[in-house]
N, CA, C and O of each residue as an XYZ file, in Angstrom:
764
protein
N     -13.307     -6.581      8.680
C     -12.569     -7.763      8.310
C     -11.518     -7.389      7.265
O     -11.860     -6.835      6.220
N     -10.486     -7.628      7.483
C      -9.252     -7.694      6.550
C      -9.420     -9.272      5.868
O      -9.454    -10.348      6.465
N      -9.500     -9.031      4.579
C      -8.975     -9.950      3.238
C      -8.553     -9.338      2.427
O      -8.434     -8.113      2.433
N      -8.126    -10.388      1.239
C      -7.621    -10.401      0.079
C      -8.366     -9.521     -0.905
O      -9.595     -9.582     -0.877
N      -7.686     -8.590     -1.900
C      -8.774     -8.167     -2.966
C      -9.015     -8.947     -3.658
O      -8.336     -9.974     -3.670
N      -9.911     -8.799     -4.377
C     -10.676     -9.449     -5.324
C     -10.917     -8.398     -6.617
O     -11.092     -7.187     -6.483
N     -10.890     -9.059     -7.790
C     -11.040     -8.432     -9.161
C     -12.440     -7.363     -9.061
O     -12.583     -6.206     -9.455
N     -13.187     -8.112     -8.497
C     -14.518     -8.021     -8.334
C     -15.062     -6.448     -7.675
O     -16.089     -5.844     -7.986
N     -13.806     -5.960     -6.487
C     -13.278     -4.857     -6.185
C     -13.462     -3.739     -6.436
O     -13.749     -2.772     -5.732
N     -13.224     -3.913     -7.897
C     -12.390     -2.487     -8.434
C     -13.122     -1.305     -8.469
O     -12.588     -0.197     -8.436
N     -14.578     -1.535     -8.547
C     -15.594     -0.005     -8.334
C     -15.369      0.256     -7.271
O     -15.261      1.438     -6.945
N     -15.190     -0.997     -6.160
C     -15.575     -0.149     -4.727
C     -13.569      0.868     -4.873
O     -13.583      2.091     -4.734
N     -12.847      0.498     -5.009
C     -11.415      0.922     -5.036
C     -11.827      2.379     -6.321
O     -12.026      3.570     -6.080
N     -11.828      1.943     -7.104
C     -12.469      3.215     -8.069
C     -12.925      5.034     -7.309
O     -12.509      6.192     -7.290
N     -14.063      4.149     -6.783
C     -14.804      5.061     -5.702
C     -14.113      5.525     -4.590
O     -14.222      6.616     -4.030
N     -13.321      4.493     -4.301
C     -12.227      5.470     -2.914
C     -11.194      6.054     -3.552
O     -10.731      7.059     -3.013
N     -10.680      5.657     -4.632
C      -9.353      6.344     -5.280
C      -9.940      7.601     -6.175
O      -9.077      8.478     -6.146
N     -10.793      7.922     -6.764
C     -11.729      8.790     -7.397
C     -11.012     10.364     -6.984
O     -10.259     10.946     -7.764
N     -11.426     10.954     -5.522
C     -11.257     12.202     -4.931
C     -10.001     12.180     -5.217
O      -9.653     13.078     -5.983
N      -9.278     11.539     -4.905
C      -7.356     11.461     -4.797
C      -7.115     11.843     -6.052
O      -6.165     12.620     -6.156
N      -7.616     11.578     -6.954
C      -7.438     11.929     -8.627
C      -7.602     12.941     -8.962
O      -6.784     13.617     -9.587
N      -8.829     13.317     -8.582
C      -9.753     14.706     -8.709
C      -9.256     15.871     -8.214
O      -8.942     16.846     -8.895
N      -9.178     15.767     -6.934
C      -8.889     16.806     -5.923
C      -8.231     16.676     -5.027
O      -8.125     17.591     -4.210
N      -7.561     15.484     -4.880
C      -5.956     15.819     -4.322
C      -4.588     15.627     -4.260
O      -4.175     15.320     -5.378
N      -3.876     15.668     -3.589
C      -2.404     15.064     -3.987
C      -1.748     13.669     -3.869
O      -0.664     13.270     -4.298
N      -2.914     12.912     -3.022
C      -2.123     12.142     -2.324
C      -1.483     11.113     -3.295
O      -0.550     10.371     -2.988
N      -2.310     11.176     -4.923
C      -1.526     10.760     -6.030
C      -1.347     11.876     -6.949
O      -1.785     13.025     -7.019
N      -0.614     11.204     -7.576
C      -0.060     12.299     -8.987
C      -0.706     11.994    -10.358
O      -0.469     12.532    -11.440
N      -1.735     10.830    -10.007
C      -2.119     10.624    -11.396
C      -3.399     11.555    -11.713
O      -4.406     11.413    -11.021
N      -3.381     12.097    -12.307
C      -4.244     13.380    -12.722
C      -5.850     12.841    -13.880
O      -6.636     13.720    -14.234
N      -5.983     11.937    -14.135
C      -7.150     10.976    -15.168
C      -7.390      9.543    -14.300
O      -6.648      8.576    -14.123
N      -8.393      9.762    -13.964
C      -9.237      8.463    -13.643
C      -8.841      7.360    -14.452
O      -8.939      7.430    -15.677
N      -8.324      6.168    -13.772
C      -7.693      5.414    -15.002
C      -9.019      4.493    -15.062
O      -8.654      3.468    -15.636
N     -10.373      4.381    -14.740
C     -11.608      3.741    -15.246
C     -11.550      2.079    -14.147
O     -10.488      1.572    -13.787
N     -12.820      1.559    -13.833
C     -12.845      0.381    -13.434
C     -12.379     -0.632    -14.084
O     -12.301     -1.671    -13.427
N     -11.964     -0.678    -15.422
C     -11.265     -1.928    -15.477
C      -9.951     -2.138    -15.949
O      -9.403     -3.208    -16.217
N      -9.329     -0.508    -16.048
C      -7.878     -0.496    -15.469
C      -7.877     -0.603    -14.096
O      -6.887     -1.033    -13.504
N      -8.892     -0.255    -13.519
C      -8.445     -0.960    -11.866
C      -8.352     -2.085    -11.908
O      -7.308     -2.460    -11.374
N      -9.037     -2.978    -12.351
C      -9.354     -4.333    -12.005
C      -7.906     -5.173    -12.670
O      -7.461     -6.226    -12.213
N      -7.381     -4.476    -13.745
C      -5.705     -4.868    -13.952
C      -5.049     -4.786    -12.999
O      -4.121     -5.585    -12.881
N      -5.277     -3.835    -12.014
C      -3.985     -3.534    -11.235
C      -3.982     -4.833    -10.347
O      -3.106     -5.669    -10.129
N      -5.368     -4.691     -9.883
C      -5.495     -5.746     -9.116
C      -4.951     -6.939     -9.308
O      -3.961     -7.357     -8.709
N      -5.749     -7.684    -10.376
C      -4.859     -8.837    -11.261
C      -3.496     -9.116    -11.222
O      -2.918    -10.155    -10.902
N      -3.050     -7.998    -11.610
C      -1.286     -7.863    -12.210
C      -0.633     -7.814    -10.791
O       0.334     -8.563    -10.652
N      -1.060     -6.935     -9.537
C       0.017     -6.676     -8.500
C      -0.387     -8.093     -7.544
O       0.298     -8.382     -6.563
N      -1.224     -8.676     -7.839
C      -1.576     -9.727     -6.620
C      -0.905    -10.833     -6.877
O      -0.749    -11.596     -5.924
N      -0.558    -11.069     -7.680
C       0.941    -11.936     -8.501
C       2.253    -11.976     -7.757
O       3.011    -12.915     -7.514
N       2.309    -10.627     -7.449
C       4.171    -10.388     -6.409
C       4.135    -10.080     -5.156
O       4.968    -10.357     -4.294
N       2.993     -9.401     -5.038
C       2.645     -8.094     -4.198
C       1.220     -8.734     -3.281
O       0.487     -9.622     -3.717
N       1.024     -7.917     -1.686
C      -0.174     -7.891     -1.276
C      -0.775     -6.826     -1.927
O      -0.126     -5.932     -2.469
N      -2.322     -6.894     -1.893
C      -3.293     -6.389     -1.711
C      -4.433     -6.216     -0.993
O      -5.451     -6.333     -1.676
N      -4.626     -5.939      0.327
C      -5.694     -6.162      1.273
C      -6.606     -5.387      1.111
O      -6.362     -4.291      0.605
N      -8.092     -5.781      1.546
C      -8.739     -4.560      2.261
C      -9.460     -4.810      3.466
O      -9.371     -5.829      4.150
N     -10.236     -3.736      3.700
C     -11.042     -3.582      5.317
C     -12.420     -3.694      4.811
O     -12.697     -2.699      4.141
N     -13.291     -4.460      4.878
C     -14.504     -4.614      4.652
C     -15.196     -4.509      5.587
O     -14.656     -5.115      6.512
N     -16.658     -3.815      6.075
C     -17.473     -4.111      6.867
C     -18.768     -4.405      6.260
O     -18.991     -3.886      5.167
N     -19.772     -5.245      6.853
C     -21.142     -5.416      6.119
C     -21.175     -5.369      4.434
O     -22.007     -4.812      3.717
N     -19.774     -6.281      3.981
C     -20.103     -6.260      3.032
C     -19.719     -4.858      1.461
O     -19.921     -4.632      0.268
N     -18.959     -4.259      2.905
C     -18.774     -2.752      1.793
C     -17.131     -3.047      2.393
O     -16.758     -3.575      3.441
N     -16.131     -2.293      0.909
C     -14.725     -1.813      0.946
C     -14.697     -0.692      1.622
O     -15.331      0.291      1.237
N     -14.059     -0.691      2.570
C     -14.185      0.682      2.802
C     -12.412      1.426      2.916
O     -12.251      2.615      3.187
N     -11.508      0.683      2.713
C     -10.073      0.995      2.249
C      -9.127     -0.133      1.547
O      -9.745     -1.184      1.373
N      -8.213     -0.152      1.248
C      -7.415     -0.507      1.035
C      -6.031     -0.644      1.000
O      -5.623      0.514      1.088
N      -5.285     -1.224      0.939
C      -3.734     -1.539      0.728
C      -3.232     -1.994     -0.171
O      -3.693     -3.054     -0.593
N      -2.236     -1.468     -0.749
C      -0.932     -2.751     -1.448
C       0.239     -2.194     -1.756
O       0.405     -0.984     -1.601
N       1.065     -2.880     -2.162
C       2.630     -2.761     -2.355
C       2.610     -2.834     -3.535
O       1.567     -3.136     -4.114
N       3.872     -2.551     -4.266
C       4.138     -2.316     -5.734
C       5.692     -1.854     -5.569
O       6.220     -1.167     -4.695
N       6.351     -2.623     -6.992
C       7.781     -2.713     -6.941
C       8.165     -0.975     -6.739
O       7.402     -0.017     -6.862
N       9.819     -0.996     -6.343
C       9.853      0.241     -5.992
C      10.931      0.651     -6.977
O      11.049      1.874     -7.058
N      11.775     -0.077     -7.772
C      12.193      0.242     -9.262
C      12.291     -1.215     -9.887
O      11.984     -2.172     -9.177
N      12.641     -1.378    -10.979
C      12.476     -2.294    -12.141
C      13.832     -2.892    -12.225
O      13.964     -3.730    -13.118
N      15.343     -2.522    -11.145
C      16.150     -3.420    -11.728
C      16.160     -4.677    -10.135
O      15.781     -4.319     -9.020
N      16.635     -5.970    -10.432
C      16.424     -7.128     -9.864
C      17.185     -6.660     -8.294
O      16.919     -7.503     -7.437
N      17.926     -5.681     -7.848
C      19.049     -5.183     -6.742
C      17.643     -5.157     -5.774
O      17.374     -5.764     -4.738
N      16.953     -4.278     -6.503
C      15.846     -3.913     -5.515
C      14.712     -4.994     -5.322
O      13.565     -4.605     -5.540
N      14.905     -6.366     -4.922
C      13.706     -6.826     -5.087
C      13.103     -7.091     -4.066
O      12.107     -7.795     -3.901
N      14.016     -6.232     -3.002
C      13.784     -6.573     -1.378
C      13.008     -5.805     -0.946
O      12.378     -6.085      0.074
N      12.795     -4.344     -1.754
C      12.400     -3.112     -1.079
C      10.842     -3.224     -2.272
O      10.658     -3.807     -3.341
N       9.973     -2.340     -1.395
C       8.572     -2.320     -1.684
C       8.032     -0.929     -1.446
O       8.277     -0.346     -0.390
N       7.321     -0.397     -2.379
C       6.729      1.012     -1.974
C       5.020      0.217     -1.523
O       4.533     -0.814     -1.988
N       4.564      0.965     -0.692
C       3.209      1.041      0.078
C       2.414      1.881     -0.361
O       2.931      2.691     -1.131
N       1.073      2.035     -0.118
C       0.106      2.556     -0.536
C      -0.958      2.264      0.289
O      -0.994      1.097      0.679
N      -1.695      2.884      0.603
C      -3.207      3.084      0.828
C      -4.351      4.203      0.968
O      -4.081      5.389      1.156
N      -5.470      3.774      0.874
C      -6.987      4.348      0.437
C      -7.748      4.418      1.718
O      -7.557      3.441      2.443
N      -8.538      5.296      2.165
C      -9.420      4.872      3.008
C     -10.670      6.289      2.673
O     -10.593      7.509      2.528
N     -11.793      5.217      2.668
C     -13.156      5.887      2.153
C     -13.139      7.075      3.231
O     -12.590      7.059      4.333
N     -13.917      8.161      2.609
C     -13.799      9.315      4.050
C     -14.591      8.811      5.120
O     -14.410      8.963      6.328
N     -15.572      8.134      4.472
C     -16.785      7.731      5.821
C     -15.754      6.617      7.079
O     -16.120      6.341      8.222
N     -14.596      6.214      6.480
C     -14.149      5.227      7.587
C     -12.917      5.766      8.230
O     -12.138      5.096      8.907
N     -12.784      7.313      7.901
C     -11.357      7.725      8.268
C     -11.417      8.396      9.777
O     -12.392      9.062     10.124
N     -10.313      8.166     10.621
C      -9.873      8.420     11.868
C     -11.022      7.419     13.050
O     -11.852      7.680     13.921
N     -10.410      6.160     12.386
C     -11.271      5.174     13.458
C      -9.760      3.909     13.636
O      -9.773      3.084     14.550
N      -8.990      3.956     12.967
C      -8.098      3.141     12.859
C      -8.263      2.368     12.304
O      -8.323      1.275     12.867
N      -8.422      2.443     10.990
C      -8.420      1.163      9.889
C      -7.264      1.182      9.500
O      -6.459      0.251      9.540
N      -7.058      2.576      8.974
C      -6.216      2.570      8.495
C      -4.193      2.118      9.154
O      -3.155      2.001      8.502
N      -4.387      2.033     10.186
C      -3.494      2.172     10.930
C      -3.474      0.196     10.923
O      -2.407     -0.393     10.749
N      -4.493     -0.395     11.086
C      -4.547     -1.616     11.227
C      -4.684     -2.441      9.773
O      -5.021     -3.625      9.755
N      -4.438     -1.814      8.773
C      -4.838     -2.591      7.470
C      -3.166     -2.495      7.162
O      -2.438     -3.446      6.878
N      -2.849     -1.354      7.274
C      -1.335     -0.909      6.696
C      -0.344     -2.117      7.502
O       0.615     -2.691      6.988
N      -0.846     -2.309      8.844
C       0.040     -3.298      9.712
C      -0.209     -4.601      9.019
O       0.632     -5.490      8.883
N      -1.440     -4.627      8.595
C      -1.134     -6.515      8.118
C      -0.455     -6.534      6.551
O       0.188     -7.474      6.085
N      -0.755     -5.295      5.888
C      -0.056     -5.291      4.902
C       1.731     -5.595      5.217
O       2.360     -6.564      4.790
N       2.299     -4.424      6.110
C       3.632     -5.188      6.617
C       3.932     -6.291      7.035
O       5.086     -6.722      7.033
N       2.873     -6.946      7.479
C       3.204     -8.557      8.086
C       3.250     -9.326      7.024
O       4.097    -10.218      6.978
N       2.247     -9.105      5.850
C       2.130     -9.702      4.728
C       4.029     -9.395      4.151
O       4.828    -10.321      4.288
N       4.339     -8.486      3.750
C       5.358     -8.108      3.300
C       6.444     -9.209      3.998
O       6.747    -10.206      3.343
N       7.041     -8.990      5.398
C       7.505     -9.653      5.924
C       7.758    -11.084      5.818
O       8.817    -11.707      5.883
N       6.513    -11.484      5.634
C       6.669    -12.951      5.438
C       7.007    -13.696      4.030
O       7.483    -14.809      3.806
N       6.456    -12.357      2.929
C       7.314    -12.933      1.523
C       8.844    -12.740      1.731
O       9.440    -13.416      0.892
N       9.610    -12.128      2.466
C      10.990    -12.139      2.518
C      11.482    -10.479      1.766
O      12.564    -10.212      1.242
N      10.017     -9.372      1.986
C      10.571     -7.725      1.427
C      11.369     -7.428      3.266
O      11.117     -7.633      4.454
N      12.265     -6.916      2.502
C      13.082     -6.162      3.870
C      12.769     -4.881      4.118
O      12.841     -4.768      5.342
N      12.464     -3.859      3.648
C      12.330     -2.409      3.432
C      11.235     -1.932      2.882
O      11.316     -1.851      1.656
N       9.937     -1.481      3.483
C       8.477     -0.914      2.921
C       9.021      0.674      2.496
O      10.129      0.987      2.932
N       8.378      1.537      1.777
C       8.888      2.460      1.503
C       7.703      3.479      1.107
O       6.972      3.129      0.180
N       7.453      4.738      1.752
C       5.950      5.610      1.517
C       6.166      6.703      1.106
O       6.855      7.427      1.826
N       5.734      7.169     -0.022
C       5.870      8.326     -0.356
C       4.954      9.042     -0.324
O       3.876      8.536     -0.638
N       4.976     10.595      0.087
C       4.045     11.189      0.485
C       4.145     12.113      0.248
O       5.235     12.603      0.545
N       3.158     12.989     -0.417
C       3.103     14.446     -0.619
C       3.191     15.021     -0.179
O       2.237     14.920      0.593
N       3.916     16.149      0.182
C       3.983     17.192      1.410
C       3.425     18.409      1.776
O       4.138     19.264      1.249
N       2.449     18.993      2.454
C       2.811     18.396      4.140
C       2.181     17.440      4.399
O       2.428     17.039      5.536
N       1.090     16.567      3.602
C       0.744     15.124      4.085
C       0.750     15.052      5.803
O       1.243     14.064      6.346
N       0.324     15.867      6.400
C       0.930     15.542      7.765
C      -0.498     14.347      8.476
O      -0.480     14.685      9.659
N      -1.247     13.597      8.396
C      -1.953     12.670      8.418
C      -1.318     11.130      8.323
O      -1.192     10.159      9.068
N      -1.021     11.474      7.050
C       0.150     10.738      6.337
C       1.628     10.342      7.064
O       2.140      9.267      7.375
N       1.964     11.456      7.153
C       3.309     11.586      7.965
C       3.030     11.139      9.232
O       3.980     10.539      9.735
N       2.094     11.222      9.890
C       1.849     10.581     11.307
C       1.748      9.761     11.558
O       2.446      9.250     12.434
N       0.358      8.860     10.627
C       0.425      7.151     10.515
C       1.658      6.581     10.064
O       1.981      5.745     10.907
N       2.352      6.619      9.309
C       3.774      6.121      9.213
C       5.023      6.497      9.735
O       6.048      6.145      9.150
N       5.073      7.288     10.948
C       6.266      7.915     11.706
C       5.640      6.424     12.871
O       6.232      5.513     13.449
N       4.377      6.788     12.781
C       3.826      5.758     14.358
C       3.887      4.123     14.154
O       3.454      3.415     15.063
N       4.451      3.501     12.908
C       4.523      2.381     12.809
C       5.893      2.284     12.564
O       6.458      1.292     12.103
N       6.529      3.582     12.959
C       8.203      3.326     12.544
C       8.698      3.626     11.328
O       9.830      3.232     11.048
N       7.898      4.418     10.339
C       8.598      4.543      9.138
C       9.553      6.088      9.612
O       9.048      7.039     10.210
N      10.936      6.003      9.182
C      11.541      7.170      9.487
C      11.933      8.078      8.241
O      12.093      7.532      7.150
N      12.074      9.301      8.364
C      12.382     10.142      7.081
C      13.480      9.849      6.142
O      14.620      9.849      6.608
N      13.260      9.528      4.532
C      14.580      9.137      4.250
C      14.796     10.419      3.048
O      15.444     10.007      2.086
N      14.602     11.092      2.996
C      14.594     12.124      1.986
C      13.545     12.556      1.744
O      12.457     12.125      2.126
N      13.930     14.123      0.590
C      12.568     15.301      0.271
C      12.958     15.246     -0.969
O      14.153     15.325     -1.253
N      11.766     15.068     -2.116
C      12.284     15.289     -3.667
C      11.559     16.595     -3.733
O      10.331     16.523     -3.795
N      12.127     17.800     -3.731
C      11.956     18.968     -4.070
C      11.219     19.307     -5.417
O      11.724     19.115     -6.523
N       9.660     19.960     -5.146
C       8.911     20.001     -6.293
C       8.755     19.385     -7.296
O       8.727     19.694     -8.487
N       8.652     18.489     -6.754
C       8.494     16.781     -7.894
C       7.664     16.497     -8.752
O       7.828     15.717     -9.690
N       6.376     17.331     -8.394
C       5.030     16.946     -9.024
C       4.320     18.237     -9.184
O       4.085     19.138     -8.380
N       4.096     18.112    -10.196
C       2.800     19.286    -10.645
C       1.021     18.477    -10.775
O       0.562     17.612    -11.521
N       0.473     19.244     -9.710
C      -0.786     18.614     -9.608
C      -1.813     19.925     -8.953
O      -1.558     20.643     -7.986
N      -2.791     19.940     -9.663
C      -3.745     21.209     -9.125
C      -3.249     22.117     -9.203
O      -3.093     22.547     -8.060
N      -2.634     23.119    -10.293
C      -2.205     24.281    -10.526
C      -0.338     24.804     -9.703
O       0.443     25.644    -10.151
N      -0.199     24.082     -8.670
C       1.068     23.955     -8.171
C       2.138     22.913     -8.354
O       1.926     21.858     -8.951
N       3.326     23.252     -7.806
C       4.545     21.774     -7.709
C       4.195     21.204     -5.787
O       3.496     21.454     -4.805
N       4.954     20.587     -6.143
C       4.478     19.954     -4.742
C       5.774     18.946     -4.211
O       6.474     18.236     -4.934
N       5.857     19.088     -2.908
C       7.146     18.147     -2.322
C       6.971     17.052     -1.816
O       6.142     16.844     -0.930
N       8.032     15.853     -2.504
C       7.192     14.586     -1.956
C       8.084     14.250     -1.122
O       9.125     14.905     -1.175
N       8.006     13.343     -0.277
C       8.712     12.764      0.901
C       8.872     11.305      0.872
O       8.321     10.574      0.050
N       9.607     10.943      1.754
C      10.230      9.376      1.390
C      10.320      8.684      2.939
O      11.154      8.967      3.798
N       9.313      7.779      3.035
C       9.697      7.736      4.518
C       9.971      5.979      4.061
O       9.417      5.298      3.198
N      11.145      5.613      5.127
C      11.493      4.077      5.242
C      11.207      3.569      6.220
O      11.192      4.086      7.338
N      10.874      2.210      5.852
C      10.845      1.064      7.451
C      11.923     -0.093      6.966
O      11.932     -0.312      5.755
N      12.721     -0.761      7.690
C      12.924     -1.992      7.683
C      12.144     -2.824      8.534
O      11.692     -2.678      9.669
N      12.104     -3.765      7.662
C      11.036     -5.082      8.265
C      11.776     -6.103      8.593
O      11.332     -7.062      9.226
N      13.055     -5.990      8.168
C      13.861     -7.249      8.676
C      14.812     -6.787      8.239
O      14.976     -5.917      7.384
N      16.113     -7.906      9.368
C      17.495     -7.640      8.406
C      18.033     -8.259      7.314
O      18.188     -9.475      7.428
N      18.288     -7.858      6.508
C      19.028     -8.316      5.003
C      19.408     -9.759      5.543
O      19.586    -10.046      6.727
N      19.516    -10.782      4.239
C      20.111    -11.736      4.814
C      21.455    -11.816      3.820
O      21.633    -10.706      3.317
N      22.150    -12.495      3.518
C      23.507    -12.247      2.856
C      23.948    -13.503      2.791
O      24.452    -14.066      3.763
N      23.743    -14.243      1.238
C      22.596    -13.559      0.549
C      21.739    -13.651      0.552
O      21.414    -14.657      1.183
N      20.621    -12.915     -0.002
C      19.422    -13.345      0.397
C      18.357    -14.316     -0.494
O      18.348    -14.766     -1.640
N      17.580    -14.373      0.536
C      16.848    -15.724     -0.465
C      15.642    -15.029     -1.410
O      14.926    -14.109     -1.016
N      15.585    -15.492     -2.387
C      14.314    -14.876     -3.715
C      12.945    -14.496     -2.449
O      12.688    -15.264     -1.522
N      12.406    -13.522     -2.630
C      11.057    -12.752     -2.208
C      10.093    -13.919     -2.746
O      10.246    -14.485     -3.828
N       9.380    -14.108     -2.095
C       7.862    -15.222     -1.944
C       6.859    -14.266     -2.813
O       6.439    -13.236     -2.285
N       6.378    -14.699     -4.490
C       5.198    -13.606     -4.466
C       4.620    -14.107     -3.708
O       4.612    -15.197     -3.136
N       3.945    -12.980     -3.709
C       1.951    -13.238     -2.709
C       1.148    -14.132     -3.391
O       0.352    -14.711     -2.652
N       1.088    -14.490     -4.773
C       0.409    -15.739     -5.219
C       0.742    -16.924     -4.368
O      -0.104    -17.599     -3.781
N       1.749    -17.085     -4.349
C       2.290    -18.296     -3.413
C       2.275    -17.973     -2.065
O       2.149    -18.976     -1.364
N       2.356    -16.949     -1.463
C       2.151    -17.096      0.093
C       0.942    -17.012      0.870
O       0.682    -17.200      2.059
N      -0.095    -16.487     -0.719
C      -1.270    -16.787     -0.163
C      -1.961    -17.706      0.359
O      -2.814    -17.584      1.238
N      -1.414    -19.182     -0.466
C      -1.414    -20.507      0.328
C      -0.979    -21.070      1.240
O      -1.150    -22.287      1.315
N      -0.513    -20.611      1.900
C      -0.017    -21.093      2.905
C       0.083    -20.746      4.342
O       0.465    -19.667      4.793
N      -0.321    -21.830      5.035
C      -0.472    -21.736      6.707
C       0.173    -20.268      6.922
O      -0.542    -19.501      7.566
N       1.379    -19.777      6.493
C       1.521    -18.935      7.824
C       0.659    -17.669      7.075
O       0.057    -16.899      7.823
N       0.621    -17.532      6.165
C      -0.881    -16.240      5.508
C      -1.782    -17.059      6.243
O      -1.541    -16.685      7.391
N      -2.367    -17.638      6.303
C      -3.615    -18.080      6.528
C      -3.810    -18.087      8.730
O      -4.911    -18.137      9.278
N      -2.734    -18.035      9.345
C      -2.230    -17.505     10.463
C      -2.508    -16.526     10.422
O      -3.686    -16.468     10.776
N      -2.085    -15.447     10.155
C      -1.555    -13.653     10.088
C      -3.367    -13.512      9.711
O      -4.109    -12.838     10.425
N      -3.735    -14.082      8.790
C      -5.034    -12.830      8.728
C      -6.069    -13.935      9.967
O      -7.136    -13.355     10.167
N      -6.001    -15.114     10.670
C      -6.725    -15.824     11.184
C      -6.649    -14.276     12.738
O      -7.547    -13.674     13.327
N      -5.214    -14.216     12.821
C      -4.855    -13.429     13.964
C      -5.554    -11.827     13.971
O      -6.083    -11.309     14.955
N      -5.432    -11.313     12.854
C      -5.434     -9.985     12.483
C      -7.549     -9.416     12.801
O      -8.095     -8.483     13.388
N      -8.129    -10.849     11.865
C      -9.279    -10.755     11.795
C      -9.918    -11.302     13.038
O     -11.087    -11.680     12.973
N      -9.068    -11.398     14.474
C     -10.110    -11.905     15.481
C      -9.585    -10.747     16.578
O     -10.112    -10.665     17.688
């Protein structure tokens, strides 16, 4: 089942984001930022931004969300992406199907442009988002120092819609969470 996160969350997210910290690239943040800096993020990004996850029986077993992709107002169309998926649930297609309602979610607040960055060769990575249409938009050449090396990150884009001109203010997700057509999209997603 795809829903909404919840504050309540944040160990099970903790626990899937944990290894990524530890031992690999797929982030750059190098210190466990603790369960209840997770439980901020949560809080703070579910305000503008989706946050989904994939639950079965009761357990998280990945996640999603978006987060601004710079801080001046030009960009308020474009969205960087993200997601988690526990190892026990990987290569069954969650992930492939959580990331899609996250774009639908996106879509319907009025973001034009999802945006993934990925460590390179990420090629896992690079596959699930070539296959939903994200295309290559640049290489930041040794960008990150993580685990004793630099490392190359990658930039892949989607448009989700066309610009409108001008365009109308982005819907947070606080507010589109109420409403029929969210409440559509995950009625659809979850049957």
């Amino acid at each position: 089942m795809i829903r909404i996160a919840l504050a309540d969350d944040a160990t099970a997210f903790h626990d899937i984001y944990t290894p990524s910290v530890l031992h690999g690239v797929e982030t750059f943040e190098t210190e466990l930022p603790g369960v209840d800096a997770m439980r901020e993020r949560v809080v703070t990004r579910l305000r503008q931004y989706p946050w989904i996850v994939w639950e079965e029986d009761g357990r998280v077993l990945a996640y999603a969300y978006a987060s601004r992709f710079r801080e001046r107002a030009a960009y308020d169309w474009i969205a960087e992406t993200s997601i988690y998926v526990h190892p026990d649930a990987r290569r069954r297609g969650i992930a492939r199907r959580l990331y899609g309602a996250q774009l639908d979610a996106m879509r319907l607040q009025g973001i034009n442009q999802a945006v993934g960055v990925i460590t390179l060769p990420g090629q896992s990575s690079v596959t699930m988002h070539e296959s939903m249409g994200f295309t290559p938009a640049g290489v930041w050449r040794s960008s990150g120092y993580k685990l004793g090396q630099w490392w190359d990150v990658g930039v892949w884009q989607l448009q989700l819609q066309a610009p409108e001109n001008p365009p109308r203010p982005v819907v947070p997700f606080a507010a589109l969470r109420e409403t029929a057509e969210w409440a559509a999209l995950l009625q659809r997603i979850n049957s």
